[in-house]
ZAMARGU-4260 file (C-alpha; in steps of 0.2 Angstrom, whole numbers, plus 5000, padded with zeros to 4 digits):
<rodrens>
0) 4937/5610/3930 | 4929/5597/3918 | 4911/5590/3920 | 4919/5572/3924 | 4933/5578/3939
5) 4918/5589/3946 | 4909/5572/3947 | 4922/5564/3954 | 4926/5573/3966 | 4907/5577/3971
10) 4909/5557/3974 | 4925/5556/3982 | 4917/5569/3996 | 4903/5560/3999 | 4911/5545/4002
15) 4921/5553/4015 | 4916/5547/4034 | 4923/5559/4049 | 4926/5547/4066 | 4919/5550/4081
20) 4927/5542/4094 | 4917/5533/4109 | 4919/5542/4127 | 4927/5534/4141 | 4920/5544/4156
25) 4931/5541/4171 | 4929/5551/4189 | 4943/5551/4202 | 4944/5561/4218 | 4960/5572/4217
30) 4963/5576/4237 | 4973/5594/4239 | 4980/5602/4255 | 4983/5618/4259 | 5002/5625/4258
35) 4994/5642/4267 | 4979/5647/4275 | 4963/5650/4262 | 4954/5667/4264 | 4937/5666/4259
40) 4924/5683/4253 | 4908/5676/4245 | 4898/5692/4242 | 4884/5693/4253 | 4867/5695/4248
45) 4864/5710/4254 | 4880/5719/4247 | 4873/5713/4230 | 4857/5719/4230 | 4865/5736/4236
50) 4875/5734/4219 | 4858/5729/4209 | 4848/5743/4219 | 4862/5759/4213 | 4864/5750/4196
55) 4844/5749/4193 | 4839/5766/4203 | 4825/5755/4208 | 4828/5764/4225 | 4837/5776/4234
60) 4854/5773/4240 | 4858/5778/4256 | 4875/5786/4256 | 4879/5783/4275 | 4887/5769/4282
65) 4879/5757/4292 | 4886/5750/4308 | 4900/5736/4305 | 4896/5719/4314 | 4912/5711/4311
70) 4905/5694/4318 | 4891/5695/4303 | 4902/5701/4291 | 4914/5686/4295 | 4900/5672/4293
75) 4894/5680/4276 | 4911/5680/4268 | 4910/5662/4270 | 4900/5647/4257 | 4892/5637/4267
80) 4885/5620/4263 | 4874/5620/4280 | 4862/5633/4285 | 4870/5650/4287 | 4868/5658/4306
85) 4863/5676/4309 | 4862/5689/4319 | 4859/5707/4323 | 4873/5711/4337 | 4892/5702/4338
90) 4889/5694/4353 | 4871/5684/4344 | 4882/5680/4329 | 4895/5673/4338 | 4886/5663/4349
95) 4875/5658/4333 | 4891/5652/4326 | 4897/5642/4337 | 4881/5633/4340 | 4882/5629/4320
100) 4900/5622/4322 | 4892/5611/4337 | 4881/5606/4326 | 4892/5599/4312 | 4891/5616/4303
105) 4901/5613/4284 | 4907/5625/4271 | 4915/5626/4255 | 4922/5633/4240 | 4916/5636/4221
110) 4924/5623/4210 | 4924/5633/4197 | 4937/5644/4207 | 4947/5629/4207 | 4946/5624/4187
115) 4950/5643/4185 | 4966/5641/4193 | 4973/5626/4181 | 4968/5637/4165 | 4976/5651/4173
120) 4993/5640/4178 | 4996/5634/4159 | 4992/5653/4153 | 5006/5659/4164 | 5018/5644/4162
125) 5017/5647/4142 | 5011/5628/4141 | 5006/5623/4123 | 4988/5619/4130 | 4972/5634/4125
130) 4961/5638/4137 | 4946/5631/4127 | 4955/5614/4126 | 4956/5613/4146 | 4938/5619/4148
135) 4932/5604/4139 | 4944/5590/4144 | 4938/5588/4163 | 4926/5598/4175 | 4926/5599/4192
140) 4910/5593/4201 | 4903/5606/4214 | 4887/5600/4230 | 4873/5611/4230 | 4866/5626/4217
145) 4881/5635/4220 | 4892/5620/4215 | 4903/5621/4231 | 4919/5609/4234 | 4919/5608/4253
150) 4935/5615/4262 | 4939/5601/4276 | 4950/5600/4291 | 4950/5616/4297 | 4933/5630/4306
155) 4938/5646/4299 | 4939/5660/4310 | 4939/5679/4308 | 4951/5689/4299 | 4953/5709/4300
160) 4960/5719/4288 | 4967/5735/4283 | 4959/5736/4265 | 4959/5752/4253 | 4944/5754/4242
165) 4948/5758/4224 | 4966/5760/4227 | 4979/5769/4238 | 4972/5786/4236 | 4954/5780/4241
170) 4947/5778/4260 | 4952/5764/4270 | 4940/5751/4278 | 4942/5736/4287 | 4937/5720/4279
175) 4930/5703/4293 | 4932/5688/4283 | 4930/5670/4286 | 4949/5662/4285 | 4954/5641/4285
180) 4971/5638/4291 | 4976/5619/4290 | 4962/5614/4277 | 4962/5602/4264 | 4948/5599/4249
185) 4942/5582/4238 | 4941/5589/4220 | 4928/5575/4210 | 4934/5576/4192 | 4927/5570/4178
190) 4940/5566/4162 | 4937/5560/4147 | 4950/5544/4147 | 4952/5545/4128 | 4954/5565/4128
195) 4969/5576/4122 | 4973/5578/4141 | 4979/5564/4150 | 4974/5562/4167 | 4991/5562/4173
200) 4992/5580/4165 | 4975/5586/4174 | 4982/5581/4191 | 5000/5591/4184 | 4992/5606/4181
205) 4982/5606/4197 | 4997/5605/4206 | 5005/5618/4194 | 4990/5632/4199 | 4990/5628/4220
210) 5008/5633/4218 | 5010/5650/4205 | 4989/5652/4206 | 4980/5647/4219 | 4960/5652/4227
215) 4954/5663/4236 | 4959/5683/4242 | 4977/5685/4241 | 4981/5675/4231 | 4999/5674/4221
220) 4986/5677/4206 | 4982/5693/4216 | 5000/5697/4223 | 4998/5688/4239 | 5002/5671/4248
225) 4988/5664/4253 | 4977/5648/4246 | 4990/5637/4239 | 4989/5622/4239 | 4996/5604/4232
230) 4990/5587/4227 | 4990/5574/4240 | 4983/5560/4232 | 4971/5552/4219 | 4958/5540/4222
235) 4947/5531/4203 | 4930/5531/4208 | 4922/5515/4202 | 4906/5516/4191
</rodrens>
């Protein structure tokens, strides 16, 4: 290339502006309603810093099984948004627990368990959207550090299961966890107005995941039936 079109197109590119366009932040509540009960299992502190304790060899692990309090193991599979109870025996729990529901005891879910689900839905459903593009066009917002969505309408009560650990060839073991039967949830989103995804699409694809995805432990996701859920209504959230 000659000295002069070298020059000339050394102009031309710095002449070149990119656009950015202006954001137009908008929130709406997206209310959802169950379609079948939600099973919850949060990790409890104390089976994660049995994790932490074998993977650091920090200290011994003891191999034998402690005793089951099925009442305890039930209120630690739930996220609570109030003051978790305890208690050493079943009987202590329970009554713990129902002084906490007196009391106007609340609890939720991860939001990010929620955003998960849409990516997942237009994954399965081959829709011509990537995952990076709906991670950046709307987040759910979440109360507290653990950025919970709270499950309304419904107290959960205990669930027992038969569970196998590792697979069918491995030990059984029954699991107590926390379940919500008729429960609903607000979702606060956040869009970008001007963005690639409209918000009509947004509420699509969260109805789309509540029915093929849903949250939770046994899932559709995970082969089950439970945590499904549809959209019930939207509500714009002025300011």
């Amino acid at each position: 290339m000659r000295r002069k079109e070298i020059e000339m197109a050394t102009k031309k590119n710095a002449q070149e502006v990119v656009e950015i366009k202006s954001f137009d932040i908008r929130t709406v509540d997206v209310r959802i309603r169950g379609t079948a009960p939600l099973i919850s299992h949060k990790w409890s502190e104390k089976a994660k810093k049995m994790i932490l304790d074998t993977q650091t060899q920090e200290t011994k692990v003891d191999s034998k099984r402690e005793k089951k309090i099925p009442a305890r193991d039930f209120i630690n599979s739930a996220y609570w948004l109030t003051p978790e109870p305890t208690g050493e025996t079943d009987e202590e729990c329970i009554a713990n627990f129902e002084e906490a529901v007196k009391n106007g005891a609340r609890w939720g879910f991860p939001a990010t368990a929620f955003k998960q689900a849409a990516i997942m839905a237009a994954s399965r459903n081959g829709l011509d959207l990537k995952g990076t593009q709906i991670r950046a066009s709307f987040f759910i917002e979440g109360e507290g550090p653990d950025q919970l969505v709270e499950i309304k309408g419904s107290v959960p009560h205990i669930r027992e299961d038969m569970v196998r650990v590792g697979g069918i060839s491995k030990a059984a073991d029954i699991r107590h966890r926390a379940q919500f039967d008729d429960w609903y949830a607000d979702l606060r989103i956040r869009y970008n107005k001007g963005g690639a995804i409209s918000l009509e699409q947004i509420i699509n694809l969260i109805n789309l995941s509540g029915f093929c995805g849903g949250v939770g432990e046994w899932r559709p996701e995970k082969d089950g039936s439970f945590g499904t859920f549809a959209v019930e209504s939207k509500t714009e959230v002025e300011g």
